[in-house]
C-alpha positions in Angstrom: 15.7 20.8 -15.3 12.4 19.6 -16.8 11.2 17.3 -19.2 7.5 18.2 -20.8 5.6 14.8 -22.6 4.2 16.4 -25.7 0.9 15.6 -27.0 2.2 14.1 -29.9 4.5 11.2 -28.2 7.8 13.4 -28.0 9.4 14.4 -25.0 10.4 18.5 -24.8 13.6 18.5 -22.3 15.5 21.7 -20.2 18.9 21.8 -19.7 20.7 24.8 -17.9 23.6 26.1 -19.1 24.2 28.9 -16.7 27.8 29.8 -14.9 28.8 32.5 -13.5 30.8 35.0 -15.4 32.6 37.4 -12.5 31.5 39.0 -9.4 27.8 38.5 -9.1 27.1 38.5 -12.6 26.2 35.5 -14.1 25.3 34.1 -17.6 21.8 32.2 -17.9 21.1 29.8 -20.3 18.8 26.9 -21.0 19.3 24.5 -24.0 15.7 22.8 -25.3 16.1 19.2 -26.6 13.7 16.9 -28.5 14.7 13.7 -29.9 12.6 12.2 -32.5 13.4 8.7 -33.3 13.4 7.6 -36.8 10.9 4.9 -36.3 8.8 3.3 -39.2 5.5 4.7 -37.9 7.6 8.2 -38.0 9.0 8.2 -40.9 5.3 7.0 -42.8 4.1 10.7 -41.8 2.9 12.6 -44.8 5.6 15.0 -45.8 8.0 12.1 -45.5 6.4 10.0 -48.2 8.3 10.8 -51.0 11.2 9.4 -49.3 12.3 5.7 -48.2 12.9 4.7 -44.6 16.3 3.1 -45.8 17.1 6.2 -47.4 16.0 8.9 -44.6 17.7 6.2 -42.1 21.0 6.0 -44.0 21.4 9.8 -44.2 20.2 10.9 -40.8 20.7 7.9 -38.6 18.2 6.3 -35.8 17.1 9.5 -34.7 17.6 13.2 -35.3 18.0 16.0 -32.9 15.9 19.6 -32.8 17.6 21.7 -30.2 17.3 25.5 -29.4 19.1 27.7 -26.4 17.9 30.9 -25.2 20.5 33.0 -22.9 21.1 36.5 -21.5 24.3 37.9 -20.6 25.6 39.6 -17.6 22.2 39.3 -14.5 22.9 39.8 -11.0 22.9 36.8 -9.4 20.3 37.5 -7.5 17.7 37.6 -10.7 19.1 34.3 -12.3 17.0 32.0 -11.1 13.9 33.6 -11.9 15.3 34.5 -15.7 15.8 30.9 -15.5 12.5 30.4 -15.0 11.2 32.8 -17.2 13.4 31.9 -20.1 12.1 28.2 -20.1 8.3 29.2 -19.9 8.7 31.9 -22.6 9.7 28.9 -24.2 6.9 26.5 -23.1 4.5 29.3 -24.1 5.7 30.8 -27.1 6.4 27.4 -29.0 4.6 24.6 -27.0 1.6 24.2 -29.7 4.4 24.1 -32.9 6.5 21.1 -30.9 3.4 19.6 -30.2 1.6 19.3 -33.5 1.6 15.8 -34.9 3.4 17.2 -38.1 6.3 18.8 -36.0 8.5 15.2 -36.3 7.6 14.7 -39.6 8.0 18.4 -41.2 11.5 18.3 -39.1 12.7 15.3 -40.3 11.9 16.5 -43.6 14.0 19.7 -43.3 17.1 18.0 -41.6 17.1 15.2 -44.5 17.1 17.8 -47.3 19.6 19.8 -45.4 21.7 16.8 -45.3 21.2 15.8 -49.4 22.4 18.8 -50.3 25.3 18.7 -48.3 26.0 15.6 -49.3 25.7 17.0 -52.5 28.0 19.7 -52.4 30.7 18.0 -51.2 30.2 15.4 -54.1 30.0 18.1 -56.7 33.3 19.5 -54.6 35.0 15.7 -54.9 34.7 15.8 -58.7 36.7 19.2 -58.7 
């Protein structure tokens, strides 16, 4: 649908997911995509420099994915395109400034790589059972 260059290199991308359901109702939905690639200049970010590129690289891969939807259930087909709409600027507004800081990649990275140490550590810690 859209793609929006943010400030801080990443790109912010729009996907609808909307079908229709039955009759002239419809479900709308938009999936929000940013890819941030695990590149050296990345991964040297602040909150990310108690951690090794290998290591971040190993458990997360080249890059890492933050994605979000936003739906509604049931519109008349004759409001969904502008709920489209509407969904995807509420969006734009509501967040643009967080996605666009020049921490977001780093402070996300961060969260995803502890996310996935800990899994990797229960299922260790489940292995040894």
């Amino acid at each position: 649908m859209k793609t929006l260059q943010l400030s801080n290199g990443l790109e912010m991308d729009f996907y609808d997911i909307s079908r229709k359901l039955a009759g002239d109702r419809w479900y709308v939905g938009v999936i929000v995509r940013i890819d941030i690639p695990l590149t050296d200049l990345l991964l040297k970010n602040e909150p990310l420099s108690g951690h090794s590129i290998e290591e971040i690289r190993k458990a997360l891969g080249g890059s890492i994915r933050f994605q979000q939807k936003r739906d509604r259930h049931y519109i008349d087909e004759r409001e969904k395109d502008a709920l489209l709409q509407e969904l995807m600027n509420s969006f734009i507004k509501s967040t643009l400034n967080y996605f666009s800081h020049p921490d977001f990649p780093g402070n996300y990275v961060l969260k995803e790589l502890k996310a996935c140490l800990k899994q990797q550590a229960w299922r260790q810690h489940d292995h040894r059972r």
